[in-house]
N, C-alpha and C positions, 0 to 999 in steps of 0.2 A: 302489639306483642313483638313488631319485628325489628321496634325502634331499639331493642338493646340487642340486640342480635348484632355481630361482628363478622365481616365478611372474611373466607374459610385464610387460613395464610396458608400461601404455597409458595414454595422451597424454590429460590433460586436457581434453575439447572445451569451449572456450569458449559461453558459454549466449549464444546470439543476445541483441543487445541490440535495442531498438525505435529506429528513425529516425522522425527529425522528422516524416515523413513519415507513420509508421505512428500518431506518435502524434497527429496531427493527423486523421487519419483515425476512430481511438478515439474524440478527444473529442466529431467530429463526432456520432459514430454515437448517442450518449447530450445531442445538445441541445436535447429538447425539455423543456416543462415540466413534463412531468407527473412522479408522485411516481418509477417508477423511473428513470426521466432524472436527472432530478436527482441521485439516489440513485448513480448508477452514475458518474454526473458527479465528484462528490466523492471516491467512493473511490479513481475512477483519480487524480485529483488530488494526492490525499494520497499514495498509493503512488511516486508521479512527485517527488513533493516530498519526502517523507523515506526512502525506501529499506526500509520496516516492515518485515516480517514478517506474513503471513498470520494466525498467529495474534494479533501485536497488534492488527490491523486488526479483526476480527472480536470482540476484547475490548473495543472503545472503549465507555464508557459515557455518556453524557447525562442530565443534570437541568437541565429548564426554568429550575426554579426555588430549587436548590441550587449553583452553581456549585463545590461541593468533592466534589458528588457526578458531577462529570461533567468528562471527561478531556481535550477541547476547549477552548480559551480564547483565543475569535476575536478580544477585544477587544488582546490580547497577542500573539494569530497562534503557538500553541505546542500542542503535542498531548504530551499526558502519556499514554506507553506502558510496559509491563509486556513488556520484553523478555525473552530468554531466560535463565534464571536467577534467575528472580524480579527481576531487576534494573530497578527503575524510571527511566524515561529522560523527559527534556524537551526534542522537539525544536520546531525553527522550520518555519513554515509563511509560503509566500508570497499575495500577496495576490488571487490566482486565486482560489487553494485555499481560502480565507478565505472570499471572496467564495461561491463552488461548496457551500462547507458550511452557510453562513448561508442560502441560497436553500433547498437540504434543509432543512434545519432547519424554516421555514416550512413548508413542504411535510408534513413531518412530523409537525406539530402537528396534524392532520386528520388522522392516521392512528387507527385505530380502537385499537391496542395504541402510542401517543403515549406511556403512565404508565409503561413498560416503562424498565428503568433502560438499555437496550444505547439505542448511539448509531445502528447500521443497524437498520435491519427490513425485514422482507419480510412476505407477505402473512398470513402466520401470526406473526406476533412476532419473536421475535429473526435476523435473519441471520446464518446460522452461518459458521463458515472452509469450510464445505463448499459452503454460499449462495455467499459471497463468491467460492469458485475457480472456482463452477458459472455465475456471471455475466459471470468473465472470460472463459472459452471461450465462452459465448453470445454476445457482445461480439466476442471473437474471431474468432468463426464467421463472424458480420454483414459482418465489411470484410475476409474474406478471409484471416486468420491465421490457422488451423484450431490451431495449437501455442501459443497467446497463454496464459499463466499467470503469476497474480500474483509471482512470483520472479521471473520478467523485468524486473519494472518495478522491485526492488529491483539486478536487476546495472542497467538502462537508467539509474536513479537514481546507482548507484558510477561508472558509465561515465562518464555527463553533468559528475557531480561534480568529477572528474581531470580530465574534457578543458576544462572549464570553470576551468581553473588551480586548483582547490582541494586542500589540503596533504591527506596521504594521514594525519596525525596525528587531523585534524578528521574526516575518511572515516571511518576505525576507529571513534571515538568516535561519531560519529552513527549508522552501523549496526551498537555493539555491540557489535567484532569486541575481542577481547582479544589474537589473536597477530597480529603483521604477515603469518603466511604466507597468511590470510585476502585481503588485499590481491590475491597474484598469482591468486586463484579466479575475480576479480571484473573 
């Protein structure tokens, strides 16, 4: 009897996006100047501006003094990422973001593991994606959004994108997405 039986369908919940509101509150929460401010500053930044993936986020790499070895390229405003699939991506970044990253940067030059090739760090060396999601809840926690997690800021980023008249051709391509049904998740 239970071989034609259909298992029940349930409705896709939409993933909370962040308001203006919440994210002005975020940025507040991370502006002062010391090294994780800054730090925490940038990432949301970046996350708000391209839409990444946690694990891109957390792979970015840096060289002071190599610029082919570091993924960043504030002078161009473009963050080269290793999306899903090995597939390497070149997005644009705006001039906050730019600005937020270059501020770390300095900051980061003082850090005692600085020669470390990763672009974040925390107090032991690299910032992992576990660093990074453990900072957003932290962050989260601070201004009241107990559920705040870096996939949010990639739907608030698809959100912003659309409602901000942007074509849903350029959406796919800048978050990666290879089927359009990707679109209706987001």
């Amino acid at each position: 009897p239970m071989i034609k039986m259909h298992p029940p369908k349930i409705p896709e919940k939409p993933v909370p996006v962040l308001s203006d509101e919440d994210i002005k509150r975020l940025l507040a929460s991370c502006s002062g100047k010391d090294f994780r401010d800054r730090r925490d500053c940038a990432i949301i930044r970046l996350f708000l501006d391209t839409g990444m993936r946690l694990e891109g986020m957390a792979g970015l790499r840096y060289n002071a003094d190599n610029p082919e070895l570091s993924d960043i390229d504030l002078r161009s405003r473009v963050v080269r990422i290793v999306a899903k699939g090995r597939r390497e991506m070149v997005l644009p970044i705006g001039a906050k973001t730019a600005r937020d990253i270059d501020r770390y940067i300095r900051v980061r030059a003082g850090h005692p593991r600085a020669a470390d090739p990763w672009l974040w760090l925390g107090k032991k060396g690299r910032l992992t994606a576990s660093g990074v999601y453990q900072m957003m809840k932290d962050r989260g926690n601070a201004i009241g959004l107990p559920d705040l997690h870096p996939h949010q800021l990639r739907h608030t980023f698809s959100h912003d994108w659309l409602a901000g008249g942007g074509s849903e051709g350029d959406l796919m391509r800048l978050a990666g997405w290879k089927s359009r049904a990707m679109l209706t998740r987001y």
